[in-house]
Each structure stands twice: as structure tokens, then as C-alpha cells.
C-alpha positions in Angstrom: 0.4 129.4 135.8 -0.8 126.8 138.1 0.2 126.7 141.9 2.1 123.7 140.8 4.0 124.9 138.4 4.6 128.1 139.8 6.3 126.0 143.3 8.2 124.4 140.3 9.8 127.5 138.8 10.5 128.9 142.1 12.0 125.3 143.3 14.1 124.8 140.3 15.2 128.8 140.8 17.0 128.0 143.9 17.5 124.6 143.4 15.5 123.3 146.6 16.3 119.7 145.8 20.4 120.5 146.3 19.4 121.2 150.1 20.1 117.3 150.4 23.8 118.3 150.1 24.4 120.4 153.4 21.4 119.3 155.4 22.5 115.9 156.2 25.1 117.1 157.8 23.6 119.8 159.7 21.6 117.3 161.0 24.1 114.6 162.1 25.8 117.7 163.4 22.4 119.3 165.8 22.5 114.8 167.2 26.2 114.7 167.8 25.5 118.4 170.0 22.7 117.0 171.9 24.5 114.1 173.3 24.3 112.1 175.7 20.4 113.2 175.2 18.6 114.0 171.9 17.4 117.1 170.6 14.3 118.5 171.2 11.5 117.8 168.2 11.4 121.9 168.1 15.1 122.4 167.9 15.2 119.8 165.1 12.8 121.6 163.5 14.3 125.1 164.1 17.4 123.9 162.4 15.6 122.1 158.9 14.0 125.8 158.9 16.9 127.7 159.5 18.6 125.7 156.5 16.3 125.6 154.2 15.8 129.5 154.8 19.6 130.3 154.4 20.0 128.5 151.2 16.8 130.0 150.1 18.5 133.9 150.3 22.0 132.6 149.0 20.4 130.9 145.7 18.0 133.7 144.9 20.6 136.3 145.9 22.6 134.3 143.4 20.1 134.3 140.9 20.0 137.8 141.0 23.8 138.9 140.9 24.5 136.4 138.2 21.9 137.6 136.3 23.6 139.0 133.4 25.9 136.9 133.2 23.5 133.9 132.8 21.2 135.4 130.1 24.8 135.4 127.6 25.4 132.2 129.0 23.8 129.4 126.7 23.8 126.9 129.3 22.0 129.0 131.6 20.3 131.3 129.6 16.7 129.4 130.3 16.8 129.9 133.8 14.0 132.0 135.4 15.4 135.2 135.6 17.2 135.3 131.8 14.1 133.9 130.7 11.7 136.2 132.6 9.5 133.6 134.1 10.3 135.2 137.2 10.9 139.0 138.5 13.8 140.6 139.7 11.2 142.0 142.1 9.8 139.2 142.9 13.2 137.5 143.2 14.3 140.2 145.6 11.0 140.3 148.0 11.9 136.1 147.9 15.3 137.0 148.9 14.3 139.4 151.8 11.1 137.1 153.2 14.1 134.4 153.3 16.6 136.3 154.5 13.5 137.2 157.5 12.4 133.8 157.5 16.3 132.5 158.5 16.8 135.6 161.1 13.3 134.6 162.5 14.1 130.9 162.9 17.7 131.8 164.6 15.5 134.1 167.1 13.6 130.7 167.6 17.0 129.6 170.1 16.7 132.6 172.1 13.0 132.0 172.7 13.3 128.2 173.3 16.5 127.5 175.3 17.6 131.1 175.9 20.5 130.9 173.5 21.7 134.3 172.0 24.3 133.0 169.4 22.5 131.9 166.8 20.6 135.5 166.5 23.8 137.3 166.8 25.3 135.8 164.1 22.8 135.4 161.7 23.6 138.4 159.8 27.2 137.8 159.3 26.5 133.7 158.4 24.0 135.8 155.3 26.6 138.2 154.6 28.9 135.1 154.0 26.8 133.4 152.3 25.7 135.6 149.7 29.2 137.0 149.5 30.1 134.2 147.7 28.4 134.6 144.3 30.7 137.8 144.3 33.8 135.6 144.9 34.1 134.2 140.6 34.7 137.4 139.6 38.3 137.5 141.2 39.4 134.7 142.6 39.9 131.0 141.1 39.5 129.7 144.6 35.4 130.8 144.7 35.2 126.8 145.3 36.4 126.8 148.1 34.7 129.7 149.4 31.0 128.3 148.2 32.1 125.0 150.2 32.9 127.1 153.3 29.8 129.0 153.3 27.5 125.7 152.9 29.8 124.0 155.4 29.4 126.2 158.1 26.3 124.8 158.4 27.0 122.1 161.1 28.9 124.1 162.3 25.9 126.6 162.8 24.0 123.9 163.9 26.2 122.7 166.8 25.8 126.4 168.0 22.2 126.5 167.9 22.3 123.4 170.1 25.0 123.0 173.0 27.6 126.2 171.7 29.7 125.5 174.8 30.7 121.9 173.4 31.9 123.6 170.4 34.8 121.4 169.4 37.3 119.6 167.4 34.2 117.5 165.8 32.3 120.4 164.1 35.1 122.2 162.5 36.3 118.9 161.2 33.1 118.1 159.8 32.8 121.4 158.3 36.6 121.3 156.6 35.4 117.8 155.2 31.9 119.6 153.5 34.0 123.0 152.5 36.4 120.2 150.6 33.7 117.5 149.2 31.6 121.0 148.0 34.8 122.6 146.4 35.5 119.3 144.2 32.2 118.6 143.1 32.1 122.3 142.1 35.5 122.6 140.1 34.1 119.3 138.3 30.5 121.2 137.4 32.8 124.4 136.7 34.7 122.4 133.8 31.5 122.6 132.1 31.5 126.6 131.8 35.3 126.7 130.7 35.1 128.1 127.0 32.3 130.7 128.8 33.9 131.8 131.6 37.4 132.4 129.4 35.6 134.7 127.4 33.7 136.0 130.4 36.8 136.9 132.1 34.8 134.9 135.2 37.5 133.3 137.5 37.0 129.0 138.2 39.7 126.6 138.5 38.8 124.7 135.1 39.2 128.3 133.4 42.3 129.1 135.6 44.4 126.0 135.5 42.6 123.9 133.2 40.2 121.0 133.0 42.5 118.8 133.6 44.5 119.9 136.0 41.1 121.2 137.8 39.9 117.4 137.9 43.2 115.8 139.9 42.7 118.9 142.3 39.1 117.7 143.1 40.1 114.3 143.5 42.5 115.6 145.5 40.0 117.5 147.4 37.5 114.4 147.6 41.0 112.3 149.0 41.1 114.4 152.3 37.5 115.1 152.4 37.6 111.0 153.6 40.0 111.9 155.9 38.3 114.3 157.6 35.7 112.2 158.2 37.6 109.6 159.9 38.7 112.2 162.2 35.5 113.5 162.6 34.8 109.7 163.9 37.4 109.8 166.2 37.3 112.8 167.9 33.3 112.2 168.3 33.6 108.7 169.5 31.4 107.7 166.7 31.1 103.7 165.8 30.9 101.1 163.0 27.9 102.5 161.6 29.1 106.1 161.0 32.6 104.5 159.4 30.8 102.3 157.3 29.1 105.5 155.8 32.4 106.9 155.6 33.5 103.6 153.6 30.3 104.2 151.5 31.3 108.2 151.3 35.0 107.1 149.8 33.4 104.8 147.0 31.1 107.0 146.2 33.7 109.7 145.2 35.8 107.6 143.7 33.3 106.7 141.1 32.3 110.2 140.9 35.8 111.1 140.2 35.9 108.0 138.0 33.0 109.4 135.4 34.0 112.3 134.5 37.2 112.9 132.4 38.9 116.2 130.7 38.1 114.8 127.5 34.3 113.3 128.3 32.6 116.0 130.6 29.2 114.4 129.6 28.4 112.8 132.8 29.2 116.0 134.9 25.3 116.0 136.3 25.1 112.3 137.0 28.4 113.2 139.4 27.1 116.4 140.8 23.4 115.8 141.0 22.7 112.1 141.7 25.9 110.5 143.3 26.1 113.9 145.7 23.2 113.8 146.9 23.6 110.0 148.1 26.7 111.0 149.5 24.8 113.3 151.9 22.0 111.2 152.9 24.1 108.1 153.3 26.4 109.6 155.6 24.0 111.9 157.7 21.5 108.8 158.3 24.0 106.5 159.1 25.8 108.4 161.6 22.9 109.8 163.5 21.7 105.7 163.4 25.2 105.0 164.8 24.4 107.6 167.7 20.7 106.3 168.2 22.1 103.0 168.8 24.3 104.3 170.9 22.2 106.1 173.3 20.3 103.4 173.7 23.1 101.4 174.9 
């Protein structure tokens, strides 16, 4: 196996390219903490590293628990663990280096601007994280709980950068990404229903129904736009930033719009492609909205 190919199998393990969903906002996020100045090239840096570490150790650690479970699963049955491309060694020496890697980058604060926090809680933020691939085999709500633990990303971020202005913005913005996660989940979920049924694996499609499931992510999606009008309004954030916002709300309309309990086959166009718009388009227009502001 080529270095290429090998960098594939390992990307498409723990799904690198899905980093566009959180990281956006973790950046907007580290820009709205730095104000009225911007952050530092290294802190920016510290905090792409820290993210891309942390989803690293929750999608392998993923990987690994749901092992069994995706090798009788024909959907997922072809993914590199089931089909032995990759280790479970190897998966768990990926799992500790990024779990390192994460606890490393969170030291990175201390060193620079003498901020503890991030350091102390890196731990707990992995025990969170990987806590919930656990969450499906209880609860119908494991959603919501995958939504927090990605959405505490800005969250993280605004810690890592000024935690005394801690405020109403960040844990708006992160009740907005916990809900836009949790619907775009439940609508990939109704894919798995007949398995997870037979499973006895705990989703909302598989608890409630696909139906049902569907008009709870839209209604999910609906406040998810709400939140980020607040989030505009308690940051003090202008025309650019709502106009992403505007942009956001279309774009989960027509999400919503696609996939129906009767026609799930454009479940990955909605999760894959208009998600990952949804991220960029609001993270770079509201850190353009506060560039243009600072220069004011």
C-alpha cells in the first residue's frame, strides 16, 4: 500500500473531511474571543490542531467501540476495521498518539499566554467526547449528545483564547451546533432503521420512526436559526454574519426539503455536501464581518 493510499484509509477511517462541520465554528469562535484585537497566528494554529486532534481520538475511538456492530452492518461492513484494512492495534496506538497530540496542543496555552484551562480540561472534553459512541446503546437522544460533544468546540475555543470573556455568545453558538449536529444526524440515522431495530441500538428513526424523526430535525434545524440570530445579537455582529445566517436558513431548508420518509436516497447529498457548506459559509462570513469591523 502506497503512502497515498494508506493517508486515504486512515482519512476516510475517521472521516477527516467532516472536520469542516465543527471547525468553522471554532474558528469564528477563537475571532469573536480575541476582540477588539485578533488572535495570534500561533493561537490560531493551536486551536486547528487541537480540533483536528480531538476529532481524531473520537472517530477512531468510534471506530473501535462500534466495531462489531459495523462488521454485521451491510452498510458499514466495508469500513477499515470490519474489513481489516486497518488494525485494532494500530487503530488504538492512532487513538492514544491523538488523544497525546490534543493534550499536547491544549498544553500549547499554558506555554504561550500562561492559560491553564485548556490543559485542565482536556481530559474531561476526551472523556465527553468518546463517551458518546457509548450513548446509542441506551438512549434515543445519542443525537443530541454527539451534537454537544462536537459543539463544545467553540466553546473550547473561546477558553483557549480570552476564558474571562466567557459569555452569552459561545454557549449560544454552541446550543445552535449541538441542534444543527443532532438533525443532520437523526436524518443520516433513518438510514440504519431496519438495522438498528434488529440491533436493539437506540436512534430516533428506530425509536419514534422515520417520520416522525424527520419533523424533529426540522424542528431542530428551526431553532438552530434562531440561535444564531442571537448569537448575532449578543456579539454585536453585522450584516455580513446575518447574511450567513440567511444563507444558513436556506440551506437547511432544502436539506430538510430532499429527504423524505418515503425517499431516503438523498440522505448523503444532505449530510455530506449541503453540511459542510453550511459550516464554511457561516464561519467565513462571520469572521469577514468581524475583519471589517476591526478595521473600522
Amino acid at each position: 500500500m502506497t503512502a497515498m493510499s494508506t493517508a486515504r484509509v486512515w482519512g476516510e477511517m475517521i472521516k477527516f473531511s467532516h472536520s469542516l462541520f465543527a471547525l468553522p465554528f471554532a474558528v469564528l469562535a477563537t475571532f469573536l474571543a480575541a476582540r477588539p484585537e485578533l488572535p495570534g497566528l500561533a493561537q490560531f494554529g493551536l486551536i486547528v490542531w487541537c480540533m483536528i486532534a480531538a476529532r481524531s481520538a473520537a472517530m477512531t475511538f468510534n471506530r473501535l467501540i462500534d466495531h462489531p456492530i459495523d462488521a454485521r452492518n451491510p452498510r458499514t461492513a466495508m469500513r477499515a476495521l470490519p474489513a481489516g484494512t486497518i488494525s485494532r492495534g494500530a487503530a488504538w496506538a492512532f487513538f492514544l498518539a491523538a488523544c497525546l497530540a490534543f493534550v499536547a496542543g491544549c498544553a500549547g496555552f499554558w506555554w504561550l499566554d500562561n492559560n491553564i484551562w485548556p490543559v485542565a480540561l482536556s481530559a474531561p472534553v476526551l472523556g465527553f467526547l468518546c463517551f458518546y459512541s457509548l450513548t446509542k446503546r441506551f438512549t434515543r437522544w445519542s443525537h443530541l449528545v454527539l451534537g454537544a460533544a462536537i459543539a463544545f468546540a467553540p466553546v473550547a475555543a473561546w477558553i483557549a483564547i480570552s476564558p474571562l470573556t466567557l459569555g452569552a455568545p459561545a454557549w449560544l453558538l454552541m446550543a445552535a451546533v449541538t441542534l444543527w449536529i443532532a438533525g443532520f444526524d437523526t436524518i443520516y440515522a433513518c438510514q440504519d432503521v431496519g438495522f438498528d431495530t434488529l440491533a436493539g441500538l437506540h436512534s430516533l428513526p428506530a425509536r419514534i420512526g422515520i417520520g416522525a424523526a424527520l419533523w424533529l430535525a426540522r424542528a431542530f434545524h428551526a431553532i438552530t436559526v434562531i440561535l444564531l440570530l442571537l448569537v448575532g445579537i449578543t456579539a454585536g455582529l453585522g450584516a455580513i454574519y446575518y447574511a450567513g445566517v440567511v444563507v444558513v436558513g436556506l440551506l437547511l431548508a432544502y436539506e430538510n426539503s430532499i429527504v423524505r420518509a418515503n425517499d431516503l436516497s438523498r440522505v448523503n447529498l444532505a449530510f455530506f455536501t449541503v453540511n459542510g457548506i453550511v459550516g464554511v459559509v457561516l464561519g467565513l462570513l462571520g469572521v469577514v464581518d468581524i475583519l471589517l469591523a476591526a478595521r473600522l
